[in-house]
C-alpha positions as CSV (number, residue, x, y, z in Angstrom):
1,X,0.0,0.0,0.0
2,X,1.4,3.2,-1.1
3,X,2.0,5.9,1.7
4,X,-0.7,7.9,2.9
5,X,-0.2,11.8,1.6
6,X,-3.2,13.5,2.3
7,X,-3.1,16.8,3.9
8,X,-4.9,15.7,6.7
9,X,-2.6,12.7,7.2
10,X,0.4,15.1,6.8
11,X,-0.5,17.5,8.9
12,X,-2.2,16.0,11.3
13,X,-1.3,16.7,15.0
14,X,-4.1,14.7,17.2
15,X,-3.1,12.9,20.1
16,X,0.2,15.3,20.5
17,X,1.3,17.3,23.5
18,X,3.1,20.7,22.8
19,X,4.5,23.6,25.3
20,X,4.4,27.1,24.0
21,X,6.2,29.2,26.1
22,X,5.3,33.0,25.7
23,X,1.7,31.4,24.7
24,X,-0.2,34.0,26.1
25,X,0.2,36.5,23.2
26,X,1.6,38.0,20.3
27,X,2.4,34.5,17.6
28,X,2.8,32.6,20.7
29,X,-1.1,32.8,21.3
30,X,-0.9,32.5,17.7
31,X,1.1,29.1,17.5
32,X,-0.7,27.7,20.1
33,X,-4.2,28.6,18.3
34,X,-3.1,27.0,15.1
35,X,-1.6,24.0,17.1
36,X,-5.2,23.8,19.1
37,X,-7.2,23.9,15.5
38,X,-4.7,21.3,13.9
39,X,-5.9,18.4,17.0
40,X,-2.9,18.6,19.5
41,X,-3.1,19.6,23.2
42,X,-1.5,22.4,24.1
43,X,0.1,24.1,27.6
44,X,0.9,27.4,27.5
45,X,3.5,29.3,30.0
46,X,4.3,33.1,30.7
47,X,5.2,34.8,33.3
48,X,1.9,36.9,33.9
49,X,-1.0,34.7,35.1
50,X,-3.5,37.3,34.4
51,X,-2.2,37.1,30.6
52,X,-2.8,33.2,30.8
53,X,-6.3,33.7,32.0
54,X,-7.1,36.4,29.6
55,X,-5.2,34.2,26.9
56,X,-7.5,31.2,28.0
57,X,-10.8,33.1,27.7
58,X,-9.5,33.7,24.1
59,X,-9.0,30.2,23.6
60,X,-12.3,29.2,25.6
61,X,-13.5,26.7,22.7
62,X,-10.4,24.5,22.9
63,X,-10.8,22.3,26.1
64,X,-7.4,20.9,25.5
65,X,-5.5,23.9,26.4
66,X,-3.9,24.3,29.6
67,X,-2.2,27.4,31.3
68,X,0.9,27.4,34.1
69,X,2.5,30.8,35.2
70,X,6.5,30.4,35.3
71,X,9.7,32.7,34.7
72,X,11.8,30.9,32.0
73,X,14.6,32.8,33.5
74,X,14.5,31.1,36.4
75,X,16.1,27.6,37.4
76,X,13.4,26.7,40.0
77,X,10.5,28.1,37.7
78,X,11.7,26.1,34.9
79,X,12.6,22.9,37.1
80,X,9.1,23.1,38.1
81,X,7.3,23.6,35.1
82,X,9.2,20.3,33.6
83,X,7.7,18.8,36.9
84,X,4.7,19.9,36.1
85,X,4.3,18.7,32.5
86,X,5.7,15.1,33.8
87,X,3.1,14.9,36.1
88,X,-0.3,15.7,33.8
89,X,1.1,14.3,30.7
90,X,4.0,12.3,31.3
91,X,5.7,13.1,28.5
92,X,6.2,15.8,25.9
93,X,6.0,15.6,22.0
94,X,6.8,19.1,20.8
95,X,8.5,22.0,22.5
96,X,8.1,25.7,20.9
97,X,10.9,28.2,22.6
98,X,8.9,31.4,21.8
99,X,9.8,33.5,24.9
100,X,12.2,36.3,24.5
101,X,13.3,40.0,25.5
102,X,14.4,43.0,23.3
103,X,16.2,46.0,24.0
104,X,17.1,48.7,22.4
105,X,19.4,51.7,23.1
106,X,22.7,53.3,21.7
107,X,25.9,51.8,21.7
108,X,26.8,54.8,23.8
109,X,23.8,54.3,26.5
110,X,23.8,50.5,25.7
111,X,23.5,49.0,29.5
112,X,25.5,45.9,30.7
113,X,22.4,44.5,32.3
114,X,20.3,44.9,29.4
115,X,22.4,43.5,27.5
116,X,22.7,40.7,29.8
117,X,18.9,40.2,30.3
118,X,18.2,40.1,26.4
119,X,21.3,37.2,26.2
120,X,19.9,35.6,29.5
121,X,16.7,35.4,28.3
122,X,16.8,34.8,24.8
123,X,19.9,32.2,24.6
124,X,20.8,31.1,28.1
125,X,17.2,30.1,29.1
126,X,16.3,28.5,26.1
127,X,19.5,26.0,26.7
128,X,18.4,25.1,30.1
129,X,14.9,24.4,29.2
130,X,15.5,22.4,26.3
131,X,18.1,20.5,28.6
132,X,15.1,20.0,31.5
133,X,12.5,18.6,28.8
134,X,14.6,16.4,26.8
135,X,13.8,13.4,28.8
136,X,10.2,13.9,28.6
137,X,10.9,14.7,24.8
138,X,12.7,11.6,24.6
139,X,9.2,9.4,26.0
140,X,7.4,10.6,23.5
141,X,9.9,9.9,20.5
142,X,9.7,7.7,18.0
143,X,12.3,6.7,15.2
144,X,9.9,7.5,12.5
145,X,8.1,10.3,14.1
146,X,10.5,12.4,16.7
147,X,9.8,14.2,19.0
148,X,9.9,18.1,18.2
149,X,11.7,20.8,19.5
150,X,11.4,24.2,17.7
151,X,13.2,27.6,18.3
152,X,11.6,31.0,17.6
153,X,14.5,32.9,16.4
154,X,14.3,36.4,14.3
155,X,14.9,37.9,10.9
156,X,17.3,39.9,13.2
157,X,19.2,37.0,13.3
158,X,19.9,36.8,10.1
159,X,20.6,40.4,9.3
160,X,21.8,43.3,10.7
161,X,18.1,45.3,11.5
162,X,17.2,48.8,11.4
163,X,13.9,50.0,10.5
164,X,13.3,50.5,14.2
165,X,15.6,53.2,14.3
166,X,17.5,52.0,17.2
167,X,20.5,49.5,17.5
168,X,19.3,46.2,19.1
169,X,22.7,44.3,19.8
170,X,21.6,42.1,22.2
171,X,18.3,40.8,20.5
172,X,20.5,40.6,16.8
173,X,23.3,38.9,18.4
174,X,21.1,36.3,20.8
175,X,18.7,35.2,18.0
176,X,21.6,34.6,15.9
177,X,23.1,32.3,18.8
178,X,20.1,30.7,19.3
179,X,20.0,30.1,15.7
180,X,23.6,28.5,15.9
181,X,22.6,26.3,19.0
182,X,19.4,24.8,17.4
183,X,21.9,23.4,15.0
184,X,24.2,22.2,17.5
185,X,21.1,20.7,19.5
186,X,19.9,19.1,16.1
187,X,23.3,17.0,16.2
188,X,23.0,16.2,19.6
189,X,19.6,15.5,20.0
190,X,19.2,13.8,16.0
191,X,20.4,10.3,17.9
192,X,17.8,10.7,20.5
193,X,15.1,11.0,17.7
194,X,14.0,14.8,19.2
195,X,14.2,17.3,15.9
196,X,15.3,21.0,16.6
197,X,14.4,23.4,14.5
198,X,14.4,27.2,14.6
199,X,11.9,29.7,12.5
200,X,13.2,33.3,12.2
201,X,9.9,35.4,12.0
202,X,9.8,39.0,10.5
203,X,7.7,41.3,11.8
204,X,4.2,40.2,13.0
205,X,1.7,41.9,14.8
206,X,2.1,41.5,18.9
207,X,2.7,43.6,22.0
208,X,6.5,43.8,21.3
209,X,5.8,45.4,17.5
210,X,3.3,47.7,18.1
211,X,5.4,50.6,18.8
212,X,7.5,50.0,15.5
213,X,3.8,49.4,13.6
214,X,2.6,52.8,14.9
215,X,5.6,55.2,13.8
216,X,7.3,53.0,11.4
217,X,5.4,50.5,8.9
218,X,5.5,52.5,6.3
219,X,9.4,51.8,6.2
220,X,8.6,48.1,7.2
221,X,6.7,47.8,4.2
222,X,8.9,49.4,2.1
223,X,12.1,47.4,3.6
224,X,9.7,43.8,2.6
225,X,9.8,42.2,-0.8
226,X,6.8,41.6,-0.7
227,X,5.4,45.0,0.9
228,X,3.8,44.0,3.5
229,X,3.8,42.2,7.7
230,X,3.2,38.8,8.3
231,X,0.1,37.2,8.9
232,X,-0.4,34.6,11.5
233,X,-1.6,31.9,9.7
234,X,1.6,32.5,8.1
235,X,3.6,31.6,11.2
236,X,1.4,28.7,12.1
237,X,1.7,26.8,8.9
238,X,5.7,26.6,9.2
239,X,4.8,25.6,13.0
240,X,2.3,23.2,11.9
241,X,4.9,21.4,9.3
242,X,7.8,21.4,11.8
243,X,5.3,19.9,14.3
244,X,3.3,17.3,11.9
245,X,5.0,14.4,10.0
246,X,5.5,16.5,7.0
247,X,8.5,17.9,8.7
248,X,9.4,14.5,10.6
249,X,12.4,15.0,8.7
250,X,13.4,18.1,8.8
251,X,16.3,18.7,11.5
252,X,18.6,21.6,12.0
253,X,17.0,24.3,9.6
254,X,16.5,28.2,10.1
255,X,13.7,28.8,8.6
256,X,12.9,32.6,7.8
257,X,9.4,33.6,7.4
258,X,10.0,37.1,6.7
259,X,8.7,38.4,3.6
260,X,12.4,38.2,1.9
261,X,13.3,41.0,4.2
262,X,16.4,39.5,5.7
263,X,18.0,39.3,2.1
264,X,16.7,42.5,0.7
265,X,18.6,45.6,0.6
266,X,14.8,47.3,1.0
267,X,14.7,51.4,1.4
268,X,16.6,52.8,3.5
269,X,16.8,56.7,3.6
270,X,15.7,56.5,7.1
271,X,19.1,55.2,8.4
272,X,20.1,58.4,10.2
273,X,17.1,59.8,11.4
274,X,16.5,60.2,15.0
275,X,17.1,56.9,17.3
276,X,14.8,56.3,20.5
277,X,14.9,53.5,23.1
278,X,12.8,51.1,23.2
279,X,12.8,48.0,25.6
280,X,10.4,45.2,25.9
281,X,9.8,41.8,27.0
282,X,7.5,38.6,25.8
283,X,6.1,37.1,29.1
């Protein structure tokens, strides 16, 4: 009998557990929707437990979602978290590393603890979870459909970023490390039958954009191929391959879903105009 390759055979994510961390907004909400829709059962963590419940009311017609509050920064809350996980579900199938900090400032004002917080955050912490879940990864991995791990990266990554007017060092430099380390994690992990992938978005519509939408997309637009933001069934289709056994094997890969932005030279006139901070964090 020939191979089954029906959309909803390929695609299909029933009976799977995935972690979305950052889930309760911005493509992390996003992901975990599109996850939800596509039959798996999904947890979602953030720091802010009143953006978990206010994510969950927006999620109220998918009974397999859960919610748990934690600070991926933090050893104990991410200790606890893999606890947490073991005990309701007993393993893991897929893994999404969506949380993440940006800052932005000029070299000259550029802070050591900023800096530190976006590297902490972004690369540091994603390490260290991946490391506590890759037993429970490893449960629910099978040789001819492993276990997923995927990394949320950035366009900024992958290119040196300045429609927002303001130098983001940290946040270029620590998605282009985590870029690097899903690749090393894809050799290490490859044996263990756990993928590890990394998406690089461009700019999507969430809390950490909306400042840059509001004085800038104009030049966003204008710096896109194809002239115009992501959508996020745009994100969630990549997620949904990487996830499903269309993308059982893919393993190591940087996937930018960016418009073309990160190889397009785009308009930039804009380059020296006026540069203000701006600093925020995904929960």
């Amino acid at each position: 009998m020939s191979e089954n390759l029906s959309i909803s055979s390929l695609f299909d994510l029933s009976g799977k557990t995935a972690l979305v961390t950052g889930g309760s907004s911005g493509i992390g909400l996003e992901m975990a929707r599109g996850l939800l829709r596509n039959g798996a059962r999904v947890i979602i963590a953030s720091r802010s437990a009143q953006k978990l419940d206010e994510a969950k009311g927006e999620l109220a017609d998918y009974p397999a979602l859960e919610a748990i509050a934690f600070d991926i920064t933090d050893p104990r809350h991410r200790l606890r978290l893999a606890g947490e996980v073991k005990q309701r579900f007993g393993s893991l199938f897929l893994l999404v590393n969506n949380a993440g900090a940006n800052w932005g400032a000029r070299l000259e004002d550029y802070p050591d603890a900023g800096f530190a917080k976006v590297m902490d955050t972004n690369v540091n912490a994603q390490f260290a979870l991946t490391r506590e879940f890759a037993p429970l990864l490893a449960q629910a991995a099978k040789a001819d459909d492993p276990a997923r791990i995927i990394n949320i990266g950035s366009m900024d990554g992958l290119h040196v970023p300045i429609v927002q007017r303001v130098p983001t060092f940290a946040y270029s430099a620590s998605k282009a490390a985590l870029h690097h380390l899903t690749r090393a994690l894809a050799v290490e992990l490859g044996p263990r039958h756990i993928t590890v992938n990394a998406v690089a978005p461009g700019f999507f519509a969430s809390r950490m954009t909306r400042h840059v939408f509001e004085h800038y997309l104009a030049d966003i637009e204008a710096d896109c191929p194809l002239g115009r933001i992501g959508q996020a069934g745009e994100i969630v289709g990549v997620i949904t391959y990487l996830a499903s056994r269309a993308g059982a094997y893919t393993n190591g890969a940087v996937i930018p879903v960016d418009g073309g932005t990160s190889i397009s030279k785009g308009h930039r006139d804009y380059l020296q105009s006026n540069r203000t901070p701006t600093n925020e964090t995904n929960p």
